[in-house]
N, C-alpha and C positions, 0 to 999 in steps of 0.2 A: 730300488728295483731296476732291475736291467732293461735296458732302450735302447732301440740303434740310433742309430750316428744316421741326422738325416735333416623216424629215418628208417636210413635207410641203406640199406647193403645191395648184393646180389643182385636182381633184376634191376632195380631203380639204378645201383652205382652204374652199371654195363651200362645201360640206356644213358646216364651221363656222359661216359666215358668216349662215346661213340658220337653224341651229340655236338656240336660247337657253339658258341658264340654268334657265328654267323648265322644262326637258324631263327633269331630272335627279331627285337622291334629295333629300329635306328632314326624312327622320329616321328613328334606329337606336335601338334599342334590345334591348339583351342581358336576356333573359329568365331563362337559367340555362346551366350551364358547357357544353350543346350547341345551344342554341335561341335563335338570332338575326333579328331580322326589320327589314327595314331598308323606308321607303314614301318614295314619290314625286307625281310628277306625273303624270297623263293615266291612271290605273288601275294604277302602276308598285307591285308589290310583291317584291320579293327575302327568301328566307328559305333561312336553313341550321339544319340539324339534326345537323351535326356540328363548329359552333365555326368557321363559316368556311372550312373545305376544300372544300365545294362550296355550290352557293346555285341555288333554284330563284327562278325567277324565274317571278311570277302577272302577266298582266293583267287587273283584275276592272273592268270600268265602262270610265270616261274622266275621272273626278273627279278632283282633285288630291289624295292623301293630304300633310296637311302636321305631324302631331305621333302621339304614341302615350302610352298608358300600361298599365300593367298590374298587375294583384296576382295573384299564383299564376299559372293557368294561364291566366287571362281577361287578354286583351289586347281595348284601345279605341283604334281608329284616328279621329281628327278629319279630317275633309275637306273640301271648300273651299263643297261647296253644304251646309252646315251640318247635315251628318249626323254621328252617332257610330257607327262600325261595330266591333260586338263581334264577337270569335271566339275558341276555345278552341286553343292551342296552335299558335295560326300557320298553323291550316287553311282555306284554302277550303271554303265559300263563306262570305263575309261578310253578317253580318245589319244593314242600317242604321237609325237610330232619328234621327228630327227631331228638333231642341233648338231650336229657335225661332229662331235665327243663320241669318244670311245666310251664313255661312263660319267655320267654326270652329277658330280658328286656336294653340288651345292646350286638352289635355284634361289634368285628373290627377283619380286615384281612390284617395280614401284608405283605402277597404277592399270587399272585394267588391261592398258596396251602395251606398256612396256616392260618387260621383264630381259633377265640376264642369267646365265647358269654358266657354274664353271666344270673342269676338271682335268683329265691327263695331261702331260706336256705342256702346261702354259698354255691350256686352250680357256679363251673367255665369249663365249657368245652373246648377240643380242637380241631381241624379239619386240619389232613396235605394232603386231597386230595379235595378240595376246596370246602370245607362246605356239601360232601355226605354224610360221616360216622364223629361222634363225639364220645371222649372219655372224661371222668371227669377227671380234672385234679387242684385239690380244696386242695390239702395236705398243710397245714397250714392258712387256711382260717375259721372264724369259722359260726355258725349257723344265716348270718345275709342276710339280703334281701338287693342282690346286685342291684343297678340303671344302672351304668354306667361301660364300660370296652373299652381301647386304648393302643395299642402297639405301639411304638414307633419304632421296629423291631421283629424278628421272635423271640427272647429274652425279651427285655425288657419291662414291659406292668403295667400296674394301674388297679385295679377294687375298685370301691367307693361304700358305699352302706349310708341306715340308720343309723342312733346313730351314725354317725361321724366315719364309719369305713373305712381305706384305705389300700389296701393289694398292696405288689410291686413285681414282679418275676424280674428275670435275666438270669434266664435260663428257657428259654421260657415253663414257668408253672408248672414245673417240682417242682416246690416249691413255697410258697408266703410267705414273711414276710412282719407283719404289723406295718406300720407308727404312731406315735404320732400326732395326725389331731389336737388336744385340743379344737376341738368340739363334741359337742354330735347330734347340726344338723343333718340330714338326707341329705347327699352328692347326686348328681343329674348329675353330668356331670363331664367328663375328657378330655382333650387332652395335648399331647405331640406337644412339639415344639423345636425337634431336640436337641443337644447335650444342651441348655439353660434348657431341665426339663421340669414341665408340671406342668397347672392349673387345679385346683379343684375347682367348686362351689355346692352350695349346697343352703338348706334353710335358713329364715331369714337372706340374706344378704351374704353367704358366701363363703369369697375367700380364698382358701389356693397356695401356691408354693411349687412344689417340685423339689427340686434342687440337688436329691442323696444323702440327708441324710435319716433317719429313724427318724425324725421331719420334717414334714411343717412347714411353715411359713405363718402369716397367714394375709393378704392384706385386709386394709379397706375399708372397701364398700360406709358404713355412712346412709346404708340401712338395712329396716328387709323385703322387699320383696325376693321370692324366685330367686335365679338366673339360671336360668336351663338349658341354653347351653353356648357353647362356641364355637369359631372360629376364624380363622386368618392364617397370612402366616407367622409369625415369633412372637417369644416372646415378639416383642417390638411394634406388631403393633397385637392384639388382641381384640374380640368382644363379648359381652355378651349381652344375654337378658334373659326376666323374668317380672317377678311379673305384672305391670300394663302395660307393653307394653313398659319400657324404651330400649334404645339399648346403650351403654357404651364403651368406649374402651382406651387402656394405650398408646395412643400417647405421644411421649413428656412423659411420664412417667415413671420410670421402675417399679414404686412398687405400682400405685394406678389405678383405672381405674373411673375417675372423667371428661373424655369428654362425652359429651350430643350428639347421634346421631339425629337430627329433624326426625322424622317419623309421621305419619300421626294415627296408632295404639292405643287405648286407652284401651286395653284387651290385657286380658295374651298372650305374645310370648313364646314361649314352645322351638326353636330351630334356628338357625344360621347356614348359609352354604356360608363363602366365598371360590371362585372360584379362586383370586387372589385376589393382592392387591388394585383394583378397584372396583371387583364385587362382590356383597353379595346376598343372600336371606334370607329371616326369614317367619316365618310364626305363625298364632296363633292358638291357639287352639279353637279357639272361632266363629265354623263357616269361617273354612277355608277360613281368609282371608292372602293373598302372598303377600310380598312387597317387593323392589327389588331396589337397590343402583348401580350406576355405577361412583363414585365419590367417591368413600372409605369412605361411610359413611358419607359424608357432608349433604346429603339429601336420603330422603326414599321416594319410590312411591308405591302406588296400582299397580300390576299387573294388565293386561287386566281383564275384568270381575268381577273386586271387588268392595266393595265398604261397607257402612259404614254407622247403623243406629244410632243417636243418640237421646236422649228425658230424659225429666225430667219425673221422676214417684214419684206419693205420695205413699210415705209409711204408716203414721200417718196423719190423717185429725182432722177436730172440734177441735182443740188444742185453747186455749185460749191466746190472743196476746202475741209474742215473739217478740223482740228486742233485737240489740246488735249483735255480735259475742259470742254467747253463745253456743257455741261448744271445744269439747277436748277430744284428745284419751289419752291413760297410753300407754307406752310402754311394760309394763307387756305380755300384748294382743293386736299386732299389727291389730287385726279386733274388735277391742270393742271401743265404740265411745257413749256419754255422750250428752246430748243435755236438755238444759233447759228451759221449755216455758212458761212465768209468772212468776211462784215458781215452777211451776211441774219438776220434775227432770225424765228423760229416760234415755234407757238406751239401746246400741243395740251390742252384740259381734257375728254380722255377717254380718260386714261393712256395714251396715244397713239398711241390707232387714227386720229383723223385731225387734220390739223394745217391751222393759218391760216396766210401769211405776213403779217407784221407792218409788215415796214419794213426799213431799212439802216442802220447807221451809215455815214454819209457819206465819201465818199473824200475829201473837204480833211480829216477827224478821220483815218484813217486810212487806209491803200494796203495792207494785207496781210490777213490772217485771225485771228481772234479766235480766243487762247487760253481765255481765262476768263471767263466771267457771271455776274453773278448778277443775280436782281430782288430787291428789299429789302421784306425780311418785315414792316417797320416803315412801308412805303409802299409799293404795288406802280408807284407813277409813278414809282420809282425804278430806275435800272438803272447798274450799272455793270461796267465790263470791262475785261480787259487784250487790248488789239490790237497787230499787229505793225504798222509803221512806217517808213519809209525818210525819213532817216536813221535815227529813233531810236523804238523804242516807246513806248507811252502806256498811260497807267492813265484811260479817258473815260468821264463820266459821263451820263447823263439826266436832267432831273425831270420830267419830259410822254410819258410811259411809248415813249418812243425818237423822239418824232418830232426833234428837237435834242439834240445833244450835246455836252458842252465837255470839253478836256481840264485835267486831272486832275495829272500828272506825268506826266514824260520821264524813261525809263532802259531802258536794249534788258532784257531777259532771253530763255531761252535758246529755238532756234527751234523746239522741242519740248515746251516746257514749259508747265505750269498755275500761273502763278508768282501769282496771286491766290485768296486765302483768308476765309472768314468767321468772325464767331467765334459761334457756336451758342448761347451763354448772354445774350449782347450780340450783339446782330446790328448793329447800329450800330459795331460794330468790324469794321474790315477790314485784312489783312495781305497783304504785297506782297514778293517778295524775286526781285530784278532778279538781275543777271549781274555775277561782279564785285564782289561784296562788299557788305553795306550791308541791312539789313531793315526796312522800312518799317511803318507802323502806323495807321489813319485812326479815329477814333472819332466820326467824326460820320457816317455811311454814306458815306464818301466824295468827302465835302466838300474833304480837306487831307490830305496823309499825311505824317510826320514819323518821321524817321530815329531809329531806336532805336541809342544808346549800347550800347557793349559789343564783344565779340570776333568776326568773324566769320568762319568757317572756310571754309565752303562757296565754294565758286568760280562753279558754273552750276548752280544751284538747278533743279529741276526738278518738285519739286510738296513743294507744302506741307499740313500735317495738324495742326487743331486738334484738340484733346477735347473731347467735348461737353461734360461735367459738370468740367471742370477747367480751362477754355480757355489758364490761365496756362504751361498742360505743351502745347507746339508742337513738330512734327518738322519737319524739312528734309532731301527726298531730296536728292544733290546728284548734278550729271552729271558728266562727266569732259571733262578738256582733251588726252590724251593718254593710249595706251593703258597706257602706265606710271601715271596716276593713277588707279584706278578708282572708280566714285560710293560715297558714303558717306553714313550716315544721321547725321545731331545730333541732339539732343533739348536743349530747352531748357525749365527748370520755371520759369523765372520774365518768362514773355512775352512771351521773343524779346531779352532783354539781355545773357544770357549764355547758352553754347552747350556741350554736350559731345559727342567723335565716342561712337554705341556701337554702330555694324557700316561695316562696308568688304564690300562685292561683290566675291565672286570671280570671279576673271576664266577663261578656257577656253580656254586654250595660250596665244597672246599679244594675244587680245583683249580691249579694254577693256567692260568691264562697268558699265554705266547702270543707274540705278534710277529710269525712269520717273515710277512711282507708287507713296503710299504711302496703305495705307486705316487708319481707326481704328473703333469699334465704338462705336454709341450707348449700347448696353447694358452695353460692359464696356471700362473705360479703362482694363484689362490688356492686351486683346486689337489686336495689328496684324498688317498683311502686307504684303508691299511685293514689286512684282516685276522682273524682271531683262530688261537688254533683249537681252544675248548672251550669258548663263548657262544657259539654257534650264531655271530653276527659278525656284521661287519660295520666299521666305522667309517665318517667320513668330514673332512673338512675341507672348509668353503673361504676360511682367512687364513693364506698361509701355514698353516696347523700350528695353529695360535689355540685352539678350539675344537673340538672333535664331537659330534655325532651321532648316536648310532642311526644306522639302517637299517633296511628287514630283512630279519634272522634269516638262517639259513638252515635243514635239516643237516647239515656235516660241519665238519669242522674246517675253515678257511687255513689254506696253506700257501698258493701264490696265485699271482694273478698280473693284470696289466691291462693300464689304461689307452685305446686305440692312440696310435701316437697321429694320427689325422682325424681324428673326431673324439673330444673329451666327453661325449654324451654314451661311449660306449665301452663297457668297462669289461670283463672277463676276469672270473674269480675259478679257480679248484681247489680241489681236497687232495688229501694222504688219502683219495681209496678213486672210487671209479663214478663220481658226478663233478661236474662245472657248471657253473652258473653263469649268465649273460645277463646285461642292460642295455638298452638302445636308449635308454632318457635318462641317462643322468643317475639310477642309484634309484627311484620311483616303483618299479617294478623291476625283477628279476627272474627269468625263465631256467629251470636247470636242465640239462642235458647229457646223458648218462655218456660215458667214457667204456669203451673197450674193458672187458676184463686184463688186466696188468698189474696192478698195484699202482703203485702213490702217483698223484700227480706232481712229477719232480719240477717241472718247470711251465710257465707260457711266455709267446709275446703274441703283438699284435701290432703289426706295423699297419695295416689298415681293416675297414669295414670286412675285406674279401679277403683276406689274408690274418689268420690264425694258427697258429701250431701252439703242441704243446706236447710235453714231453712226460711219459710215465718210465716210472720204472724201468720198465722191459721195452718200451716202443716209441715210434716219435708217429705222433696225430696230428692231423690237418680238418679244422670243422669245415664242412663244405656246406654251402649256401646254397638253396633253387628256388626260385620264384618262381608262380604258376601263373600264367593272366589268363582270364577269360576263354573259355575251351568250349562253353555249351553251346554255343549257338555259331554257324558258320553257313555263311553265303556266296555262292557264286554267280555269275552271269552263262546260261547252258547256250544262249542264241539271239544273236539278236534279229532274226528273221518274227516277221510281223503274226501274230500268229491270227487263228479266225476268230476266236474268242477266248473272254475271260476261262480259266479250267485251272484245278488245284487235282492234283493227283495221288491216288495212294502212295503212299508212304513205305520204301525199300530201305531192308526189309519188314518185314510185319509176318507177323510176331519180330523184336527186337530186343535186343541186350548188348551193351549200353544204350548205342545209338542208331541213328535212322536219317534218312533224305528224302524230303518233301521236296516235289517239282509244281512249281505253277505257272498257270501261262496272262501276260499282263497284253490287252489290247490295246489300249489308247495311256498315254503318259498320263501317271496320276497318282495319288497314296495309295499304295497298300500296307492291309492290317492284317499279319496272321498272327494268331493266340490257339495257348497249348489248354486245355479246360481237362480237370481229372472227372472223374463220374457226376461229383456233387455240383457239380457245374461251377468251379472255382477257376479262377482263371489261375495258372499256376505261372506260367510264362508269355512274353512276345519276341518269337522269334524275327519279325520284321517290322517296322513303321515308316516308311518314309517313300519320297516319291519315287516310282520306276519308269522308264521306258521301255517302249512297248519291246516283247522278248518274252524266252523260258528263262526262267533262274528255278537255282535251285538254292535249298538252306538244311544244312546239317543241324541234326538235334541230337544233343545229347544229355539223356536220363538217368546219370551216373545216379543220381543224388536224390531220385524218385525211388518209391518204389514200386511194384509190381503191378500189372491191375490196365482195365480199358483207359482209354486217355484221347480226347476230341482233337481236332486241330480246326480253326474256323480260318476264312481267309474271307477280309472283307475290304471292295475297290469297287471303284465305280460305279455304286449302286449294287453290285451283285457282292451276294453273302453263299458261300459254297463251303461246305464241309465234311470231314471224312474220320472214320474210326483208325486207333491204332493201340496194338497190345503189349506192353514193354513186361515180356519175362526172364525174372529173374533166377 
């Protein structure tokens, strides 16, 4: 299967398209086993006070909150106009304090009195009366824009920044010296994990260790998505997330962090907050959606009130017939993605929201549609492909990034197939297996290809599967000539010279049973799958494909697919017509998702969680992801002038549909309770519980999810218990 080298339309898509990234959350942190607070962008604060089953949601300001820290009950929020805003237990209102930063883009407090925050320019501040007054404390730092900053104690501490820079103190700021990182990455996140040292991540992929020298060491990932936070309770048992929503962690490992957390996410996670060694939070920046572990990471949930858009959208329409797996990224530009429909060649470097056309392979090189592409990771003016042919196929290549092309070899294979292969360790290896016997082998990027000695079983090869880390162990699906022979999978470990069969396709009363596609997994050269084109299942194997499978069937018939090449727990299957199917765990459950009217689905990849296309017939698709977090319930601070007494006010407007704003007035610091009660006296919702001082706030309710009919609101503080009507029509 091909690898790189490494809903909702209309209203909703607009509202996407207009919206950003930056609108969302940029960091969580778990306090203690009920009190979570999670900040954002534009004045965005979310907090629960009972572990994630409900979340009020504050807007204070319009500043971007972008990091937090805390010791006991004192939490410091860092926001983007270089304020540090304390507050005691996750209450409104917030008090903000200047630190001399233009934007503060990273705080940690290594005990009630001493905190640190960093950001623009090589600025490092300090604060020894708990984040009121700051002093610059940056002597041997130089002019780089810091991300991230953690102390380890009121001495020793990390600040990471851009271009790979890493500054260390020991005597708490007073000086920094800087580390050999041997990246130029843009570092994103730090923590300390006691006298074992501290992880660094950063972009494209990256982990560094520091363990007290004046060198990192630097942990492979086997990824180029961003990794942007980090979390855990000891150095041996740590957590990461990033790029398309993976979550990772070095169980069982000391130096790699290659477990696969299951989560439900397929958008950027921006940050990690485990509480102990059970409980986590993460969240994404992508429409503040929360998810929450109590199994150390074995499984991930939506938080109350999330939840999760997903849909295929055309990017590129009118294309004229594509078949195959005719897709491939270069690792050069982990967002640049190649797609070939016909002979037309595209081309898209922004994971492909939008694409160029490039060019054609010429109709004297070939007269039909391109099964296979690729661009060469070793040259990107390099391209080569297997096209269809009259009389006879060709294997044609490029050196002048497609504008000429010469052919290669002549051999038909089959008119369904992805009969050209790369080899992932050697890219400069390429593998070819026609129709009819015979497997082919190029070692110059497709310079010459010569016929590999040995046995050859398969009849009408239909897609071929290298290993990434073993290239010399190659599969061959193979297709069928008759409904008496049905397709079967070989496996060969020694690079295509010798072959053994180790599955045959069941066939469905007397039809013959194809094996399209077969995928393999970067991360784990146990793991394949391979799907069926009139079984209406899919197979899977766990040793090698030694052994195969089945999994749950499918309403259509499988035709190609692919295994996330950053997360093996996530897999993507389609058909010859207009559904595809998804996994987020491995093959356990499978969700299907209808496809654009086009015809067939000719191709997919999925180079990550966030990043999908796929190619029909007529069009090239992009599944696009949204996460929703928590919307019902939102609190502001209206005053903090004292007022004369407790008062709960009608509720604007009334009569209401969806939603509505309850004002109340708090007189002396203390809990308030207000609950939503529908006629039968049920308590349906709590819009607020925890402590306030004295002030008007107010809290948004919204009854998307109710329906129609009278509805109570009680507010109970201080002794006094005050109540009022309100009428949500629908």
């Amino acid at each position: 299967m091909k690898k790189s080298i490494s809903v909702i339309f209309s209203i909703l898509l607009l509202l996407f398209t207009q919206l950003s990234f930056s609108q969302g959350l940029n960091s969580i942190l778990a306090l203690d086993a009920n009190n979570v607070i999670t900040v954002g962008s534009q004045g965005k604060i979310l907090r629960s006070s009972n572990a994630g089953i409900t979340w009020t949601r504050y807007t204070i300001g319009s500043v971007d909150y972008k990091c937090i820290s805390t010791i006991g009950s004192d939490v410091w929020i860092g926001a983007s106009e270089g304020k540090v805003y304390k507050t005691t237990n996750v209450n409104s209102p917030l008090t903000g304090y200047s630190t001399g930063l233009t934007s503060v883009n990273g705080v940690s407090f290594a005990n009630s009195s001493t905190g640190y925050a960093c950001g623009n320019a090589g600025g490092i501040y300090k604060s020894t009366d708990g984040g009121l007054t700051w002093i610059l404390r940056n002597t041997g730092v130089g002019n780089v824009k810091l991300n991230a900053i953690d102390f380890l104690d009121d001495a020793n501490g990390i600040a990471v920044g851009d271009n790979g820079y890493v500054y260390w103190t020991s005597t708490g700021a007073s000086n920094w010296s800087a580390l050999t990182s041997g990246t130029n990455r843009n570092l994103l996140a730090v923590n300390f994990y006691g006298s074992n040292g501290a992880y660094i991540t950063g972009e494209w992929g990256v982990i560094l260790k520091f363990t007290g020298t004046l060198t990192l060491t630097s942990v492979k990932s086997r990824i180029t998505s961003d990794i942007r936070s980090i979390s855990g309770t000891s150095a041996a048992d740590i957590h990461i997330v990033g790029g398309g929503g993976f979550i990772r962690n070095n169980k069982n490992s000391s130096n790699e962090f290659l477990n696969f957390e299951v989560n439900p996410v397929m958008t950027n996670l921006v940050s990690i907050s485990y509480l102990n060694s059970t409980t986590g939070y993460a969240i994404s920046s992508n429409y503040d959606g929360i998810i929450k572990t109590t199994n150390s990471g074995q499984s991930w949930e939506f938080t109350a009130n999330t939840s999760m858009s997903i849909a295929w959208v055309p990017k590129v329409t009118g294309l004229i017939e594509g078949i195959g797996n005719n897709l491939c990224t270069v690792p050069q530009n982990r967002d640049e993605l190649f797609v070939v429909y016909q002979r037309g060649i595209y081309r898209s470097i922004d994971k492909g929201e939008n694409w160029t056309y490039l060019g054609i392979i010429p109709p004297n090189i070939a007269n039909g549609p391109t099964h296979s592409f690729y661009v060469s990771p070793l040259d990107t003016n390099v391209m080569i492909a297997a096209v269809e042919n009259a009389p006879t196929d060709r294997i044609v290549r490029s050196t002048d990034y497609g504008n000429t092309w010469t052919v290669i070899l002549e051999k038909d294979f089959t008119s369904y197939g992805t009969p050209l292969e790369i080899d992932h360790v050697n890219p400069a290896i390429f593998y070819f297996a026609p129709d009819g016997g015979g497997f082919y082998k190029s070692t110059n990027s497709g310079i010459s290809f010569t016929e590999i000695s040995g046995n050859y079983p398969f009849r009408s090869p239909c897609d071929i599967s290298v290993q990434w880390e073993q290239p010399n162990v190659i599969f061959i699906a193979d297709g069928v000539t008759s409904a008496s022979e049905p397709g079967e999978v070989f496996k060969s470990s020694n690079g295509g010279v010798n072959w053994t069969k180790v599955h045959t396709n069941p066939g469905v009363g007397s039809a013959f049973s194809e094996i399209p596609c077969i995928m393999n997994s970067a991360f784990d050269s146990n793991l394949l799958y391979l799907t069926n084109w009139s079984g209406s299942m899919r197979f899977k194997s766990t040793n090698a494909g030694d052994n195969w499978f089945a999994i749950q069937s499918t309403t259509f018939s499988g035709w190609t697919g692919e295994i996330c090449q950053e997360d093996p727990s996530l897999v993507v299957t389609g058909n010859y017509g207009q559904n595809s199917s998804l996994t987020t765990n491995g093959g356990a459950n499978w969700n299907q998702y209808a496809m654009p009217a086009g015809g067939c689905g000719a191709g997919m990849i999925v180079p990550g969680r966030d990043y999908i296309v796929a190619a029909e017939c007529s069009a090239i698709l992009k599944l696009v992801m949204y996460t929703f977090g928590p919307q019902n319930i939102e609190e502001g601070i209206v005053s903090n002038n004292v007022p004369d007494k407790y008062a709960l006010y009608q509720n604007y407007p009334n009569p209401f549909n969806p939603s509505t704003e309850i004002k109340f007035d708090v007189l002396k610091t203390g809990n308030v309770n207000i609950k939503v009660y529908d006629e039968t006296g049920k308590n349906i919702m709590t819009l607020t519980n925890g402590v306030k001082n004295p002030g008007t706030y107010s809290v948004k309710f919204d009854a998307s999810a109710l329906s129609s009919g009278l509805y109570y609101y009680v507010m109970e503080t201080g002794g006094t218990i005050l109540s009022k009507k309100m009428v949500l029509v629908k």
